[in-house]
C-alpha distance (Angstrom), angle and dihedral (degrees) to the residues before:
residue distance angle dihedral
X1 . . .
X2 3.85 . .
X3 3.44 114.7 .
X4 4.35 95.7 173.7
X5 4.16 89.0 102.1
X6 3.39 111.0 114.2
X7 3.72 101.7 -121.2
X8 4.02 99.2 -177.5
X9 4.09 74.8 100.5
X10 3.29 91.0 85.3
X11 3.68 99.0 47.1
X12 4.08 90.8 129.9
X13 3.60 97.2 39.4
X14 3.68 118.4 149.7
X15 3.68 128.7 -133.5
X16 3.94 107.9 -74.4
X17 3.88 106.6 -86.0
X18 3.83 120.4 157.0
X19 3.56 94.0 -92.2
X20 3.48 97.4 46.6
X21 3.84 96.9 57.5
X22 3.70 87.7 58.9
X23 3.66 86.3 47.2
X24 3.32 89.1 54.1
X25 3.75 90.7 51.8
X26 3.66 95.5 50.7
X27 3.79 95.4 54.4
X28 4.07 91.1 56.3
X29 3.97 81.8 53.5
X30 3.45 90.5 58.2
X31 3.55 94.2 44.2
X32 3.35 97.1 44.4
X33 3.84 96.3 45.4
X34 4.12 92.0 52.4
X35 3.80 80.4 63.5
X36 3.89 93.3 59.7
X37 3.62 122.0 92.2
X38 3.78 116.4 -146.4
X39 3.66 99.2 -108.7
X40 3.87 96.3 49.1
X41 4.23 85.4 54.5
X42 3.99 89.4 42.6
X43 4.11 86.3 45.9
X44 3.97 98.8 43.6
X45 4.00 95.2 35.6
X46 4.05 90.8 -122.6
X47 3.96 114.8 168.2
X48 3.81 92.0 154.9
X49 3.99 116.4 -148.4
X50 3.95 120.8 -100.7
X51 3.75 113.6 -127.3
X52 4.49 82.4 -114.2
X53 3.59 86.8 65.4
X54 3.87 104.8 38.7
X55 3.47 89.6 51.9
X56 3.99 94.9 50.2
X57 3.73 90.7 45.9
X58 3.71 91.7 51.0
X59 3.48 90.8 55.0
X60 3.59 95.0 65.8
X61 3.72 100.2 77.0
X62 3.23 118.2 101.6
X63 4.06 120.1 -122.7
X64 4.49 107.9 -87.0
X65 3.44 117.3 -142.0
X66 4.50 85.9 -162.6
X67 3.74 105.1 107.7
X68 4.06 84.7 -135.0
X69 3.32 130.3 39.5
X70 4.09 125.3 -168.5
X71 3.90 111.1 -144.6
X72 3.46 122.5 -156.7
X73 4.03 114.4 -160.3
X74 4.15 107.6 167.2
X75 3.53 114.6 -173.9
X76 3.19 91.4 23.5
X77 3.89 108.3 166.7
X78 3.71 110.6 -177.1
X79 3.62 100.1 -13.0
X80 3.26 105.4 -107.2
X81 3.22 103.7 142.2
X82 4.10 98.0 44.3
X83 4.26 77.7 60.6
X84 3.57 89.5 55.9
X85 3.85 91.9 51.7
X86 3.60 91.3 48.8
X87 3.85 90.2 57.7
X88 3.38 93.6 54.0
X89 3.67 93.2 38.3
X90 3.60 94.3 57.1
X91 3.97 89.2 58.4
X92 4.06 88.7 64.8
X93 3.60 115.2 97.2
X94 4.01 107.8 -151.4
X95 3.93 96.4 47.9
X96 3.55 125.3 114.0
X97 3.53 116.5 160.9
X98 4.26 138.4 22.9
X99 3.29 127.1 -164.4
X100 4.01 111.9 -159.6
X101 3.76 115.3 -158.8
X102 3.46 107.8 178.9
X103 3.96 127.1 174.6
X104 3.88 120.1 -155.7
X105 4.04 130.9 151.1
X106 3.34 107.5 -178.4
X107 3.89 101.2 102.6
X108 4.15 86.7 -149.5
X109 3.71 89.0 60.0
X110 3.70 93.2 38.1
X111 3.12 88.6 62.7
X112 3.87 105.4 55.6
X113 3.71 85.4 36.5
X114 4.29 96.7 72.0
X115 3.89 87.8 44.0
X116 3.84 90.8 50.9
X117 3.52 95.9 44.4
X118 4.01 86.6 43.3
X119 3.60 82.3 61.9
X120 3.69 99.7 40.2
X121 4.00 93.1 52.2
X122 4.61 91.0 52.5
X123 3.62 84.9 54.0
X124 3.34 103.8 55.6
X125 3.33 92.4 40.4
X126 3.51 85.8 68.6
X127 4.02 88.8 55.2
X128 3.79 86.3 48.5
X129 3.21 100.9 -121.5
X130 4.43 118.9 126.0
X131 3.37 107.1 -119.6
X132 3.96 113.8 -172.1
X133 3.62 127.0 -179.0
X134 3.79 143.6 -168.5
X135 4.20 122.1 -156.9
X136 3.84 90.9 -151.9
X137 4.24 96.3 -161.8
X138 4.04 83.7 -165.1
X139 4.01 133.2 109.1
X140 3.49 105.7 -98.0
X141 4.11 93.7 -147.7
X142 3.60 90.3 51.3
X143 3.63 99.9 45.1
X144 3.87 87.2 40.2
X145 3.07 107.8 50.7
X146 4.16 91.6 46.7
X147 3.73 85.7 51.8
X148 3.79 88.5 48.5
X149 3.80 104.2 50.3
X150 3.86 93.2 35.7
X151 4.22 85.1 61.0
X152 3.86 93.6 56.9
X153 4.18 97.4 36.8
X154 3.85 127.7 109.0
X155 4.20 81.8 -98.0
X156 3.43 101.6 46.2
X157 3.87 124.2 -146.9
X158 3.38 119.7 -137.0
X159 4.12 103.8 -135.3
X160 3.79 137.3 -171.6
X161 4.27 112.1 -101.3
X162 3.33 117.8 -160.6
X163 4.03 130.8 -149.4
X164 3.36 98.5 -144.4
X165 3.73 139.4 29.0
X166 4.03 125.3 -173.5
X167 3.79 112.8 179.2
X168 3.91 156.7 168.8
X169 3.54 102.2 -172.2
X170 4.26 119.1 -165.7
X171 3.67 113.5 -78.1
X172 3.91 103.0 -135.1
X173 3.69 149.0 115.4
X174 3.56 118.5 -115.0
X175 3.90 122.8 -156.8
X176 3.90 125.8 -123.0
X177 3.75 95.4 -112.8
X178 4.32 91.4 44.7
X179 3.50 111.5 115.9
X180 3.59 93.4 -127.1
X181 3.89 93.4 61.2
X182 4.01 87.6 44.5
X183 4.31 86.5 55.1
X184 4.10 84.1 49.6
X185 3.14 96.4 55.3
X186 3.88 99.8 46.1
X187 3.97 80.6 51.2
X188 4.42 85.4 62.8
X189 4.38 80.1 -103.1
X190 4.02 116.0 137.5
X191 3.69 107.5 -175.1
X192 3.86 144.9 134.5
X193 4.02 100.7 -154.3
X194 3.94 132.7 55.0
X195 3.81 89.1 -125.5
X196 3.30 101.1 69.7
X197 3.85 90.8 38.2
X198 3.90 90.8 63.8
X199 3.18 102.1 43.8
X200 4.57 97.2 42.7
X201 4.21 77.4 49.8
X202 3.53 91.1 52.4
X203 3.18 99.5 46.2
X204 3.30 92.6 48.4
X205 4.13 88.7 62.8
X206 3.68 89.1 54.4
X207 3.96 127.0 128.5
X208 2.99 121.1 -123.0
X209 4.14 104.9 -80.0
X210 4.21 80.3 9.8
X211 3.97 108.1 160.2
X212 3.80 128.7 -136.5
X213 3.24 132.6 -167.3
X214 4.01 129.2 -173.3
X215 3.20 144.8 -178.5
């Protein structure tokens, strides 16, 4: 894991509670999104999540009874909001095991990302629960929407589902002749905007009862 973030940040840090591992979270956001120039955010569609809102969206999910749950978290800059599933994950009594799969590739974010989820995975450790997590350095639309069409085809692909999904997908329009909207559309997706190819894809990658929740 990367180890090149410069961690005097968190000189007063308290001992990891729940709210301090989204605290945690939000101050790599901030560091991380000081490093971005204007145009990169206008290019990528980044409006990164405030630690208010992660921790209000991971409140929505409703307690699992599965011993391991598979979260999906494309886009998923820094991680913040995979922390603030954690902290509410921790809280539930019959769960044993995550398994974070997280796509970002913005090599900024990237970066913060494998310290935060460094982080993440000591403290809940401590709550004994295995935590695992995969940095997926891939475009989630492209590797989507293969994964996607390749599930419903003559040959059919046999594709990871996911039980929960927490998200801020790219606001942004996308042209007819982009090659994102030309991988949506091989996935059975019609749209105009990012957002709504994100979240269809996502869906799409669901178990059966899966939960997302968006912004």
């Amino acid at each position: 894991m990367s180890s090149t973030v410069n961690t005097t940040v968190f000189k007063n840090k308290r001992n990891l509670d729940t709210e301090s591992l989204i605290y945690c979270a939000d101050r790599f956001r901030r560091i991380a999104n000081s490093c971005l120039c204007a145009e990169k955010k206008d290019s990528f569609g980044q409006y990164m999540t405030p630690a208010s809102v992660c921790e209000f969206m991971a409140s929505l999910f409703p307690e699992s009874n599965e011993k391991e749950l598979l979260l999906l978290d494309p886009g998923s800059g820094v991680g913040s909001l995979t922390s603030a599933f954690l902290s509410v994950v921790e809280k539930w009594k019959k769960v044993k095991k995550v398994k974070s799969f997280n796509y970002e590739i913005d090599p900024t974010m990237i970066k913060y990302l494998k310290q935060n989820m460094l982080i993440s995975s000591g403290r809940m450790v401590e709550k004994s629960i295995d935590f695992e997590y995969e940095v997926l350095e891939k475009d989630f639309i492209e590797e989507a929407s293969k994964d996607v069409s390749e599930s419903d085809g003559l040959w059919r692909k046999q594709v990871r589902r996911y039980t929960h999904c927490i998200m801020n997908p790219p606001y942004k329009k996308i042209l007819s002749s982009s090659r994102h909207r030309k991988l949506l559309k091989l996935a059975g997706i019609e749209t105009v905007n990012l957002y709504s190819g994100f979240v269809s894809l996502a869906i799409a990658l669901l178990k059966k009862n899966g939960i997302l929740v968006a912004i």
